[in-house]
DRENVEXSE-181211 format. One line per 5 residues: number of its first residue (from 1); their letters; for each residue x, y, z of N, C-alpha, C. Coordinates in nm, 4 decimals. Example, Ala and Ser with C-alpha at 12.3 -4.5 7.8 and 13.67 -1.06 7.14 Angstrom:
// DRENVEXSE-181211
1> as> 1.3190/-0.5690/0.7800/1.2300/-0.4500/0.7800/1.3200/-0.3300/0.7800  1.2850/-0.2250/0.7080/1.3670/-0.1060/0.7140/1.2900/0.0030/0.7870
***
This chain:
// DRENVEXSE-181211
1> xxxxx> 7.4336/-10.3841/-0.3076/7.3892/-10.5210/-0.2952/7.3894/-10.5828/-0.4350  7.4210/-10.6958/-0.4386/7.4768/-10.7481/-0.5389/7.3567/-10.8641/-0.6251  7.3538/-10.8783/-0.6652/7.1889/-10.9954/-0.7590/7.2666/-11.1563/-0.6715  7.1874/-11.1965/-0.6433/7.2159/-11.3322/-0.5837/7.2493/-11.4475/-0.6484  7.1668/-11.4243/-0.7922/7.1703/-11.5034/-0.8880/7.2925/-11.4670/-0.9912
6> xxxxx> 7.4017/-11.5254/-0.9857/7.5118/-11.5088/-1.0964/7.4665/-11.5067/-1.2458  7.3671/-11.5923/-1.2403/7.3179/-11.5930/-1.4342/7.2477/-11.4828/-1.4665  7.2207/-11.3428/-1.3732/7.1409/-11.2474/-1.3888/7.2295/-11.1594/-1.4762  7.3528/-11.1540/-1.4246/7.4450/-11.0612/-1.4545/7.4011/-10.9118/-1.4413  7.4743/-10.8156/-1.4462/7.4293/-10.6721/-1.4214/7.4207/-10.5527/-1.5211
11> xxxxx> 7.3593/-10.4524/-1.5160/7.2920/-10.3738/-1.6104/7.3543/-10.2176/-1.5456  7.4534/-10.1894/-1.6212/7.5194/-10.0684/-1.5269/7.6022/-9.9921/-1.6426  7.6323/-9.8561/-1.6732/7.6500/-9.7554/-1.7436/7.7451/-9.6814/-1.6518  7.8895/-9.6746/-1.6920/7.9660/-9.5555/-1.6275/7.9788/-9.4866/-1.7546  7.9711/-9.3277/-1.7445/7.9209/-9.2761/-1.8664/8.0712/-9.1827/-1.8008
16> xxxxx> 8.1704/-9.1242/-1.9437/8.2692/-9.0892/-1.9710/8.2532/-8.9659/-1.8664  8.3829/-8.9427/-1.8697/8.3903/-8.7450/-1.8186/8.3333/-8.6629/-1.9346  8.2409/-8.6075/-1.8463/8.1713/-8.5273/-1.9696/8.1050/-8.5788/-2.0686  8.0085/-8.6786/-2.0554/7.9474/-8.7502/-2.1911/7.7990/-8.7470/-2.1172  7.7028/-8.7570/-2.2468/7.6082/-8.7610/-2.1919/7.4888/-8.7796/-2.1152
21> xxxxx> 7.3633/-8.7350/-2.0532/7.3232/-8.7521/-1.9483/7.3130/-8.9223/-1.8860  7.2895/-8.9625/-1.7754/7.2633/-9.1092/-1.7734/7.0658/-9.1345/-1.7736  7.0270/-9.0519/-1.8194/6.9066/-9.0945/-1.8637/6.9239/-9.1704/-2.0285  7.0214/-9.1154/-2.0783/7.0204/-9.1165/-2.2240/7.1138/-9.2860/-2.2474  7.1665/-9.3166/-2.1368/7.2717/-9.4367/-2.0758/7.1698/-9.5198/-2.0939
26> xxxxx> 7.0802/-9.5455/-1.9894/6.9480/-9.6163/-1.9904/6.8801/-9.5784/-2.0929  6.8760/-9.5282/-2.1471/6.7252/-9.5067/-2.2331/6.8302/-9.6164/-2.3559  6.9598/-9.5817/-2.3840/7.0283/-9.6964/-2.4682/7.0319/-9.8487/-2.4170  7.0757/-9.8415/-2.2667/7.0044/-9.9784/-2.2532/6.8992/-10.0186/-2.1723  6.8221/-10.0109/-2.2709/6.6398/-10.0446/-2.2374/6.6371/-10.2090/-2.2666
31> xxxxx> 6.7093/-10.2569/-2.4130/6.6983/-10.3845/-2.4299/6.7602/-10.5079/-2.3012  6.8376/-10.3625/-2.2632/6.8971/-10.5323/-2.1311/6.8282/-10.5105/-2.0194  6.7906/-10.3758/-1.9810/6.7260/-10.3784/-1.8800/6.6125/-10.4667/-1.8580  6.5285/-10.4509/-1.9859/6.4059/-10.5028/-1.9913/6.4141/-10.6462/-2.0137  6.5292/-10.7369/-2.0028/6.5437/-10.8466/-2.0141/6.5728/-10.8990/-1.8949
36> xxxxx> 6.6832/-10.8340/-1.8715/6.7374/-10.8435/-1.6822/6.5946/-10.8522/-1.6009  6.5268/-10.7442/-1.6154/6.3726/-10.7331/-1.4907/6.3035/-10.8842/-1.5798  6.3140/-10.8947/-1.6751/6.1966/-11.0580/-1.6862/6.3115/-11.1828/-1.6569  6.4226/-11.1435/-1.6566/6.4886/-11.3112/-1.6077/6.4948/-11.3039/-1.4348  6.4964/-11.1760/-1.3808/6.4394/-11.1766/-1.2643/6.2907/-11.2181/-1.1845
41> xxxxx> 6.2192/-11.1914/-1.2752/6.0768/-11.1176/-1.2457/6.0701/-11.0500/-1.1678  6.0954/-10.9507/-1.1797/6.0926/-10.8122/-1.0942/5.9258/-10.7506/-1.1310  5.8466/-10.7109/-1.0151/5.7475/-10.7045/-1.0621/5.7464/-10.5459/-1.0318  5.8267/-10.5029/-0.9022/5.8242/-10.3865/-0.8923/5.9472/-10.2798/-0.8808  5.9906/-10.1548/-0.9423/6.1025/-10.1024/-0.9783/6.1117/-9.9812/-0.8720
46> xxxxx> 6.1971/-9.9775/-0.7996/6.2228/-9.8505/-0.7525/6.3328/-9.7717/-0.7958  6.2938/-9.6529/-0.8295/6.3697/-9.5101/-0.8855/6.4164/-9.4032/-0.8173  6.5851/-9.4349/-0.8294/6.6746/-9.3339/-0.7658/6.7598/-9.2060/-0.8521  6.7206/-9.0908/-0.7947/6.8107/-9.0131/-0.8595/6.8989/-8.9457/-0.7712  7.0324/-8.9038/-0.8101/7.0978/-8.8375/-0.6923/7.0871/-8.8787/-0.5557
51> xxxxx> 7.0945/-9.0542/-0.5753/7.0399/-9.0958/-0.3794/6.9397/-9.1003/-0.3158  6.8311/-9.0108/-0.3963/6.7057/-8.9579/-0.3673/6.5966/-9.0459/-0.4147  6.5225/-9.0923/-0.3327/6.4298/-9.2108/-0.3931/6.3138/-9.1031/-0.4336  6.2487/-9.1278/-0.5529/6.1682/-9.0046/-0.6349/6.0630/-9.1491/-0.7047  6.0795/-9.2730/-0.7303/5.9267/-9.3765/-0.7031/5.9787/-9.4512/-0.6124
56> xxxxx> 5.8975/-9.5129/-0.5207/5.9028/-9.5924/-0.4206/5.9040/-9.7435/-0.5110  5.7960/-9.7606/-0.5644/5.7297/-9.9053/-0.6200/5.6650/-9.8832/-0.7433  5.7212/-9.8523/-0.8683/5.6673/-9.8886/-0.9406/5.6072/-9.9921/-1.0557  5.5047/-10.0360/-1.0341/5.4542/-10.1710/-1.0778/5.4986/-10.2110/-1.1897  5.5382/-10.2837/-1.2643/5.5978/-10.3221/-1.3629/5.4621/-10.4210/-1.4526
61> xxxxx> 5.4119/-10.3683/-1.5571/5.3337/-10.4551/-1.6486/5.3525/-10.5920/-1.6810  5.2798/-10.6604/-1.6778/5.3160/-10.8133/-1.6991/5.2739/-10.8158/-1.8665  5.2817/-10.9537/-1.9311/5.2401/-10.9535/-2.0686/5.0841/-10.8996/-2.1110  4.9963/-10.9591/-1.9810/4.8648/-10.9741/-1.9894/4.8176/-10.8069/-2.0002  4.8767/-10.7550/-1.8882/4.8476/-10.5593/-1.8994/4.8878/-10.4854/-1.9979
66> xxxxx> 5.0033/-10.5912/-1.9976/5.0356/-10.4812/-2.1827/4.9432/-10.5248/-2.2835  4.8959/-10.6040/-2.3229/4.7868/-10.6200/-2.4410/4.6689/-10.5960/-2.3617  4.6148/-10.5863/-2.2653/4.5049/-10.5218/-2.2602/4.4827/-10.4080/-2.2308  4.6482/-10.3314/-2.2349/4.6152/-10.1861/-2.3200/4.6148/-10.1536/-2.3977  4.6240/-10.2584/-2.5450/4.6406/-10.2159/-2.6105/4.4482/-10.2593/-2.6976
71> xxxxx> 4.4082/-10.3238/-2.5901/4.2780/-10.3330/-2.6244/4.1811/-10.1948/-2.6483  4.2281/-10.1319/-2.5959/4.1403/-9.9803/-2.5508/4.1575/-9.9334/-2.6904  4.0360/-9.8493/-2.7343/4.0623/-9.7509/-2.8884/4.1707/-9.6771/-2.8369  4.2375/-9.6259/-2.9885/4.3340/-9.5227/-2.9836/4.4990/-9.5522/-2.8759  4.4980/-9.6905/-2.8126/4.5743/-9.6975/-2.7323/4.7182/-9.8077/-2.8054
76> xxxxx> 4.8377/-9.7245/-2.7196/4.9427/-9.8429/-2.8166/5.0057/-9.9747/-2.7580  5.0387/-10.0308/-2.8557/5.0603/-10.1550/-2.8107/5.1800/-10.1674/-2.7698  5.2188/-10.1628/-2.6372/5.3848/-10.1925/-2.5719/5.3966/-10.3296/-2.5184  5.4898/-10.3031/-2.5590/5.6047/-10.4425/-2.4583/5.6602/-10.3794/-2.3761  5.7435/-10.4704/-2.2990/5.8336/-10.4346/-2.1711/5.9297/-10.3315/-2.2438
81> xxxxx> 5.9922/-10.3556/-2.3203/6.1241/-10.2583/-2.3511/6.0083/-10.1028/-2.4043  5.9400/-10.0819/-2.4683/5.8470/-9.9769/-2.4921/5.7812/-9.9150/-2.3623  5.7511/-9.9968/-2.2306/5.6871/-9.9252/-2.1325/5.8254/-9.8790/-2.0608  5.9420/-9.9313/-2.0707/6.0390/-9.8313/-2.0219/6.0987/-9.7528/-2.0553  6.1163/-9.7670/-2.2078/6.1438/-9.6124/-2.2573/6.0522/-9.5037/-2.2099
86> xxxxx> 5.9101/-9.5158/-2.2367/5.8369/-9.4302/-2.1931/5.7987/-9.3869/-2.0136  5.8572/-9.4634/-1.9546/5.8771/-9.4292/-1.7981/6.0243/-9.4103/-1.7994  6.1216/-9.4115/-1.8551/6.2739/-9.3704/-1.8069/6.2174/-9.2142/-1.8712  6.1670/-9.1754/-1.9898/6.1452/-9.0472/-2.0616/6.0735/-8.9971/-1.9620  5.9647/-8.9739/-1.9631/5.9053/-8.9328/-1.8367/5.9685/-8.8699/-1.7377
91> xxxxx> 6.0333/-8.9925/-1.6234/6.0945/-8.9143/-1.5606/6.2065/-8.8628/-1.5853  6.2999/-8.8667/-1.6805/6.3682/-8.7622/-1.7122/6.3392/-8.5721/-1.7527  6.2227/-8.6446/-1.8033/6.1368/-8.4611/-1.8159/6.1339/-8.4365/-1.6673  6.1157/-8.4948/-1.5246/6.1290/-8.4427/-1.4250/6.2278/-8.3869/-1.3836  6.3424/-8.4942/-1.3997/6.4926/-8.4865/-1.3285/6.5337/-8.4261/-1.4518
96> xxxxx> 6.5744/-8.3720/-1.5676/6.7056/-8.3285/-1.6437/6.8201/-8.3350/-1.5923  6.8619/-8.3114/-1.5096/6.9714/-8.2793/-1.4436/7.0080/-8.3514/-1.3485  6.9750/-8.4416/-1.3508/7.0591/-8.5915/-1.2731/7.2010/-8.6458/-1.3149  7.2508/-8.6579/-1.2173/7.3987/-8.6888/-1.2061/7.3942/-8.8270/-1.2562  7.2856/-8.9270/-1.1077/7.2948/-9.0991/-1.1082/7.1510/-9.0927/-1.1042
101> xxxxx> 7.1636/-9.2315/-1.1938/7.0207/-9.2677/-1.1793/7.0195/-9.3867/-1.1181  6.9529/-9.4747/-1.0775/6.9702/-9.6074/-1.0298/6.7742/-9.6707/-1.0768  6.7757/-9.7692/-1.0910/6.6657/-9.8375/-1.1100/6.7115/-10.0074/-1.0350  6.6034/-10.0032/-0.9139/6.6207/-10.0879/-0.7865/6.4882/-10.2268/-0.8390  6.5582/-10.3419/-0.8386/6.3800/-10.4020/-0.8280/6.3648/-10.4292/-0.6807
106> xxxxx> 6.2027/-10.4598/-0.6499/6.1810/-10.4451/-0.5320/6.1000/-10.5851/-0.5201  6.1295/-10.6475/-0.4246/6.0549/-10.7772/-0.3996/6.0128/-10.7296/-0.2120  5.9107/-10.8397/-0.1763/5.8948/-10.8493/-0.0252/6.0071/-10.8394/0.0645  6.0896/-10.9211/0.0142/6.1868/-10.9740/0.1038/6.3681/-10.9007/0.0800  6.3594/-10.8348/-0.0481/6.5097/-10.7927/-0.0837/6.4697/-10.6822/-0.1645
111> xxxxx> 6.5838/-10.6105/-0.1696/6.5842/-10.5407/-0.2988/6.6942/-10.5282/-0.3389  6.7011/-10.5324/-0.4899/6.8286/-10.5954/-0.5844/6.8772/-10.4515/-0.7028  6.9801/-10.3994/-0.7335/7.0258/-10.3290/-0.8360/6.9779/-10.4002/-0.9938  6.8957/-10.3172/-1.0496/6.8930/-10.3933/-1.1641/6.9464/-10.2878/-1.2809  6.9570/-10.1444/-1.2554/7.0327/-10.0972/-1.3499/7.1325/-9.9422/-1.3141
116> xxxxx> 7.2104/-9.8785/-1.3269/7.2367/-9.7669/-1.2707/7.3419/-9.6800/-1.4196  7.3078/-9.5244/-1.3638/7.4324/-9.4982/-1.4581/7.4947/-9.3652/-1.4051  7.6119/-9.3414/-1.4159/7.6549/-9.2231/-1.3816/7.7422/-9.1959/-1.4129  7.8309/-9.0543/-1.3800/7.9150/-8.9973/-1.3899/8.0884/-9.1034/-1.4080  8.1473/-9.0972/-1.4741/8.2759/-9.1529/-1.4444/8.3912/-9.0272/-1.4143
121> xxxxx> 8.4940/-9.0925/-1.2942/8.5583/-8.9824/-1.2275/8.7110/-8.9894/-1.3586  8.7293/-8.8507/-1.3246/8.8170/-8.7958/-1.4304/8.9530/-8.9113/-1.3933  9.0144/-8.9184/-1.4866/9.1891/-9.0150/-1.4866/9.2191/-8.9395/-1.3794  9.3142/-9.0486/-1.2743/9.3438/-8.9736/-1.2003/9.3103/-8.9297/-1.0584  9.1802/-8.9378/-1.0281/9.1222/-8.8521/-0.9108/9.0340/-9.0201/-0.8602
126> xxxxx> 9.0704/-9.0115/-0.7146/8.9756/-9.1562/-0.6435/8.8003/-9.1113/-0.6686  8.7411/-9.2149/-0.6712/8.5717/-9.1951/-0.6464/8.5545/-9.3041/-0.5772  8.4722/-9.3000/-0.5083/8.3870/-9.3712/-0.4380/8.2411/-9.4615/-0.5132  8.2234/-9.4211/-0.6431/8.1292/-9.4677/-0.6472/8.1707/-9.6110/-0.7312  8.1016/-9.6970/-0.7269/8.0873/-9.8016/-0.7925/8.0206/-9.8407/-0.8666
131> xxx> 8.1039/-9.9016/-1.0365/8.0862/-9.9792/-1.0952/7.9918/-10.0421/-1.1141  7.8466/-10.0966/-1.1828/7.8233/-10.2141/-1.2468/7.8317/-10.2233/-1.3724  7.9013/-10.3242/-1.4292/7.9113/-10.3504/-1.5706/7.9112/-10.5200/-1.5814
***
């Protein structure tokens, strides 16, 4: 499913034959992701690995939650691109070994691709999977 909105444009990683993981795809682009989910407002992200939905809904911090965590002693001060490095890391300590990752936003009414990365098929050989770039 495709973003409805043309000015969104898409957030997608085909990572070489043999190159490295697509956590490491995303974790490089954190800056667009995290721009893409606020020109959306995506408030909530769902997380695919291998096809396999592994978060349903995860809430996405607004400006206001991020500084009032950073109100708490001892606590750090993130932005959007900082709370997803540290949730793409995360669950990568779960998954290591993920092929695709996909990161879905989730509204009431739709749910939209907002970032994916995976495997690219060797020269040569058909795949099925698709593209966002």
């Amino acid at each position: 499913m495709r973003s409805r909105n043309p000015a969104v444009g898409n957030v997608g990683t085909n990572l070489g034959v043999g190159m490295g993981s697509p956590w490491g795809a995303l974790l490089g682009a954190v800056p667009a992701i995290a721009g893409k989910v606020q020109r959306l407002g995506c408030r909530r992200l769902r997380l695919m690995v291998d096809g396999n939905v592994v978060y349903w809904a995860l809430l996405v911090p607004g400006e206001a939650e991020l500084e009032a965590h950073a109100r708490f002693p001892g606590m750090p001060r993130w932005t959007l691109e900082s709370w997803l490095r540290e949730m793409l890391g995360r669950f990568e300590a779960g998954w290591p070994q993920a092929r695709r990752v996909e990161l879905l936003g989730v509204w009431p009414d739709r749910v939209e691709p907002v970032a994916r990365a995976f495997p690219k098929a060797p020269e040569g050989c058909s795949s099925s999977e698709e593209t966002l770039c």
